[in-house]
C-alpha positions in Angstrom: 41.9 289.8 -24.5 42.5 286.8 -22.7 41.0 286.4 -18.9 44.9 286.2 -16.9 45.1 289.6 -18.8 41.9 291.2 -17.8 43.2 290.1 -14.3 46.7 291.7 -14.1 44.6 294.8 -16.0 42.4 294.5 -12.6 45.1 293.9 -10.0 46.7 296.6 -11.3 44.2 299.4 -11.3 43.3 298.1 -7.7 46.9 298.7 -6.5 46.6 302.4 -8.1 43.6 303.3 -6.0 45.2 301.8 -2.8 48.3 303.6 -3.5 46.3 306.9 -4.5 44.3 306.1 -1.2 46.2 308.1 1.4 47.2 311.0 -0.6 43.6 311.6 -1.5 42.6 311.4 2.0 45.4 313.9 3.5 44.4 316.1 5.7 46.4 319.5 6.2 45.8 320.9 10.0 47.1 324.2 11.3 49.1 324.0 14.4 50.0 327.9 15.5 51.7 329.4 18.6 53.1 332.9 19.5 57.0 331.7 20.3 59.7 332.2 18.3 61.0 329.7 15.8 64.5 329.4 17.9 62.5 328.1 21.0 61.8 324.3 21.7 58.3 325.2 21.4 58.3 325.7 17.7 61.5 322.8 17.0 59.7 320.4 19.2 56.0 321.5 17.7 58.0 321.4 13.9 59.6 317.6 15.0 55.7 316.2 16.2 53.8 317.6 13.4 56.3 315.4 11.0 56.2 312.4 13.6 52.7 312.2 13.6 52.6 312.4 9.2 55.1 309.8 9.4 53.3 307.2 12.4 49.9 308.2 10.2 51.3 307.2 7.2 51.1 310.1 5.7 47.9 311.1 6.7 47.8 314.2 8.4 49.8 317.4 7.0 50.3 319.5 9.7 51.9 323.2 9.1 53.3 325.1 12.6 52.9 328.6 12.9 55.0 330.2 15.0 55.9 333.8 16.2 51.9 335.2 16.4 51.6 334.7 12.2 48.2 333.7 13.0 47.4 336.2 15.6 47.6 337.0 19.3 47.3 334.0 21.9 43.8 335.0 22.5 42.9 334.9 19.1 44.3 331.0 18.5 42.4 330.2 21.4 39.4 331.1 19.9 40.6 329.9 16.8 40.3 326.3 18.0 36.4 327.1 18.7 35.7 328.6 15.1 37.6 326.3 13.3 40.2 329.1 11.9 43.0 326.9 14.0 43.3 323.3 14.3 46.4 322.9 17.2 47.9 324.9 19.1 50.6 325.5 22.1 49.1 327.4 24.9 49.2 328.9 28.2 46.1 327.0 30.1 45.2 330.6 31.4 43.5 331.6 28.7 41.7 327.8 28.7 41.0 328.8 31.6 38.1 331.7 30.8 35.9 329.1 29.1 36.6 326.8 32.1 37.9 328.8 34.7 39.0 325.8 37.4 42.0 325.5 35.2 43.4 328.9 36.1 44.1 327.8 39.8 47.5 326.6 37.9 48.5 330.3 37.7 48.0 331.4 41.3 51.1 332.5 42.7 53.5 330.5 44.3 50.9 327.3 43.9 53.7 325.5 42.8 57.2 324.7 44.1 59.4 324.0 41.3 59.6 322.8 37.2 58.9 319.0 38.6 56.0 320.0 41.2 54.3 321.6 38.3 54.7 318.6 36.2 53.3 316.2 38.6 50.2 318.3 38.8 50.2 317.8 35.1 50.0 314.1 35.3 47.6 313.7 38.6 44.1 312.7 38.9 42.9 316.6 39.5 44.3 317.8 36.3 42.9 314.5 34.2 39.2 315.4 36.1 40.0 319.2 35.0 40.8 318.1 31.2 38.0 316.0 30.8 35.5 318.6 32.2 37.3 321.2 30.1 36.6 318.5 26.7 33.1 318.4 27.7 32.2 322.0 27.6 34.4 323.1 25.0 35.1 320.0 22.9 38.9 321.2 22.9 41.1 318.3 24.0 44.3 319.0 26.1 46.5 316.2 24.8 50.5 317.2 27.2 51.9 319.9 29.1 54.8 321.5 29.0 57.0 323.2 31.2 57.4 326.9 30.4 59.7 328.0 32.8 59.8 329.7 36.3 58.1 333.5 35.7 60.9 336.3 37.1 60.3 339.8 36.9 62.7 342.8 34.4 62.7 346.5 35.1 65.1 348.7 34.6 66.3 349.2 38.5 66.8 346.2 40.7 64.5 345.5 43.7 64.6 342.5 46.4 61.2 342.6 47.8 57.5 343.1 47.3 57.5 346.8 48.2 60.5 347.6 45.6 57.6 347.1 43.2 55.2 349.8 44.6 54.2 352.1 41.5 56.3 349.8 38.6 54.3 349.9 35.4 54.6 345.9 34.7 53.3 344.3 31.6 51.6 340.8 32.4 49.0 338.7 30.6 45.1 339.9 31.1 44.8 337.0 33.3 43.9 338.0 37.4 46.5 335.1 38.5 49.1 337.3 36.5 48.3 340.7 38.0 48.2 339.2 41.6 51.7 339.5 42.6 52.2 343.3 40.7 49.3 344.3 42.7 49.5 342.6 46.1 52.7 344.4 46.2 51.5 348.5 44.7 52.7 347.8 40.7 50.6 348.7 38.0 50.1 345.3 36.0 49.6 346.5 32.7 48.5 344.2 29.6 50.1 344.2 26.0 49.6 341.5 23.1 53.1 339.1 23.6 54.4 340.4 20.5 54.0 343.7 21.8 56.2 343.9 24.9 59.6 344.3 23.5 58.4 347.7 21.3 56.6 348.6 25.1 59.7 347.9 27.1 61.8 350.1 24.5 59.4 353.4 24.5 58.9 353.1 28.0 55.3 352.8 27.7 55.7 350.0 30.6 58.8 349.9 33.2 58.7 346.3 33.5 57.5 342.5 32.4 57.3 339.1 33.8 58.5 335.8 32.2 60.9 333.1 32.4 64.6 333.2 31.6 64.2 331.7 28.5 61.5 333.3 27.5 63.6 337.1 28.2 66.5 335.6 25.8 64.2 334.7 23.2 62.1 337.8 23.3 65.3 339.6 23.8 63.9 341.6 26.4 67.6 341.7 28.1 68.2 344.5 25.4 65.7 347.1 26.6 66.1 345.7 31.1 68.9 346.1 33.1 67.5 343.7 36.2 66.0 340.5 36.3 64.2 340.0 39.7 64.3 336.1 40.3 61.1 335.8 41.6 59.6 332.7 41.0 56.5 333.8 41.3 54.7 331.5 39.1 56.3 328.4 37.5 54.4 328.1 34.1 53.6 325.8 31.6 51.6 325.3 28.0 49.4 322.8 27.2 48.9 321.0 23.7 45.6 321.3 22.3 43.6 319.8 19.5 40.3 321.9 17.9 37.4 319.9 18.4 37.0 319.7 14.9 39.6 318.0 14.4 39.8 315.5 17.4 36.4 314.8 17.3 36.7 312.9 13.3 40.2 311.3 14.8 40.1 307.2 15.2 40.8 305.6 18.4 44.3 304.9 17.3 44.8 309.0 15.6 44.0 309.9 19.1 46.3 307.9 20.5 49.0 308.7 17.8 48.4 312.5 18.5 48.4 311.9 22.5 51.5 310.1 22.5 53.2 312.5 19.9 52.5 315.8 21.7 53.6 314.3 25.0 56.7 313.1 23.6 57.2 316.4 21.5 56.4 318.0 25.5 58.9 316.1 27.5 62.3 317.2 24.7 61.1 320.7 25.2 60.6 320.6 28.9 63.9 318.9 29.3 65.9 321.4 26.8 64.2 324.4 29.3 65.0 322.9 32.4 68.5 322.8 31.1 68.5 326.3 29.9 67.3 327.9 32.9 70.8 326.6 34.6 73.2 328.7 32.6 71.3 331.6 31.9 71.7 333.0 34.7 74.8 333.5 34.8 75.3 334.4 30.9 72.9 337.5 31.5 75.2 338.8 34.2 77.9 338.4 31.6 75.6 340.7 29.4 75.9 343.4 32.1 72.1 342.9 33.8 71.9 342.8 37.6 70.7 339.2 38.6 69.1 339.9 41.4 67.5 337.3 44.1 65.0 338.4 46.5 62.7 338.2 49.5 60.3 335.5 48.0 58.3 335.4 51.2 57.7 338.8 51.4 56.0 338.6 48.1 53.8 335.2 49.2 52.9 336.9 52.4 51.4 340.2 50.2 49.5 337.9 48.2 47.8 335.6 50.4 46.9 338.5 52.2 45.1 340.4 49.5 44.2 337.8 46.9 43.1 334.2 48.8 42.5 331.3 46.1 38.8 332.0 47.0 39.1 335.0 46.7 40.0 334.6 42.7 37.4 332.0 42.3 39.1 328.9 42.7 38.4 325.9 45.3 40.3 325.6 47.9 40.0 322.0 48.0 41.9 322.3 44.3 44.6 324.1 46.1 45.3 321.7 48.8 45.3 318.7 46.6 47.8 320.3 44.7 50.3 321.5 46.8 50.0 318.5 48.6 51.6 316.8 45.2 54.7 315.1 45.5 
């Protein structure tokens, strides 16, 4: 065998292992939530998991879970912890019981609007809260995205706090969630998000909170005849990575992952915002009673009977962000 064709032999069987290199090295990551696959949630989680294979070369295989298939918000949360779930898409309320500064986000009325809330997201209090929240749980919150403004469904219409007194409402187990139903006499009840609907229908709860997109996904306008329009908290999700997971990432993965999930953040938040304007007026054509209300009477019963100190949080918190621009 001559030595120029042990060399193309060699050359050869080099390429193979490079081109072997990446496939051998995929890694397959579970990314879960608990929307439904028609929400920008899911398309927009779907669209980043195959960005970031494709700007990783192939690297990472990442599989979305949608609709609760790997159980209740609470559990993905803690899924992140024991390694059972590698991303997911999350309220930062339930973050916010392993680091409980982050649930100031949810106090009612905190936040003015869909754009307030998402300059909170990119100011130097949220970055301090992320990176404390990294330290003691090793999670990392990588974007944030809007959610949607939280109204209130019953089955009668009301227009102010006290046209809630005795309403059996489902809300998350969260205190920020339950502060409104009770400052005003409700009953905040909590049921597992995939739950509600089968709830609303046998009447074991009169009512439920959530934004309009949210109610058209969930089809809660099949078993309510009023949505209340609230406002009373304007909600987002945040992207987070297992600390499994981030902690083995390169420099440049992390920035890959960052940049991904933000992007993946800012074409759900902007197919939302858009939502949210014609809603409206196709559940009146549905038959419900759109209903505005007396928001102040509601923000007058809550900072009377549930102060941000009074839930635990820092007032100093509170005034830097409503203060945001």
């Amino acid at each position: 065998m001559s030595f120029q064709f042990r060399s193309k032999l060699a050359l050869i069987a080099v390429a193979a292992i490079v081109a072997s290199g990446p496939a051998a090295a995929q890694q397959k990551l579970k990314w879960a939530h608990v929307y439904e696959t028609s929400e920008p949630y899911h398309t927009e989680s779907v669209w980043a998991a195959a960005e970031i294979k494709k700007r990783t070369n192939g690297k990472f295989d990442i599989e979305v879970f949608p609709a609760s298939s790997l159980g209740k918000e609470t559990d993905i949360n803690q899924g992140l912890a024991l390694g059972t779930v590698d991303m997911i898409i999350s309220g930062p309320s339930f973050a916010a019981r392993s680091y409980p500064r982050l649930g100031i986000a949810y106090y009612p009325f905190i936040f003015r609007d869909a754009d307030h809330l998402l300059a909170y997201s990119k100011s130097p209090v949220f970055a301090e809260m992320v990176e404390e929240f990294r330290k003691k749980t090793g999670i990392q919150m990588t974007a944030y995205t809007y959610y949607g403004a939280r109204h209130v469904t019953a089955q009668k219409p009301f227009t102010d706090c006290a046209g809630m007194k005795g309403l059996k409402i489902r809300v998350p187990d969260v205190p920020s969630y339950m502060a409104t139903p009770k400052a005003c006499g409700a009953n905040p009840t909590p049921i597992a998000f995939a739950e509600v609907y089968l709830a609303l229908q046998t009447g074991t709860v009169d009512a439920q909170e959530n934004p309009l997109t949210t109610i058209e996904a969930k089809k809660f306008y099949e078993v309510q005849k009023a949505i209340m329009l609230t406002g009373h908290i304007v909600d987002g999700l945040t992207t987070q990575i297992a600390p499994h997971v981030w902690n083995k990432l390169t420099p440049q993965e992390k920035q890959i992952f960052t940049e991904v999930t933000r992007e993946a953040a800012a074409r759900a938040t902007a197919q939302i915002k858009k939502r949210e304007g014609q809603l409206v007026d196709e559940f009146k054509k549905k038959g419900l009673a759109v209903t505005p209300v007396n928001r102040q009477s509601f923000v007058d019963a809550v900072l009377k009977t549930s102060t941000p100190e009074s839930m635990g949080f820092s007032r100093s918190d509170y005034d830097k962000i409503v203060a945001i621009k």
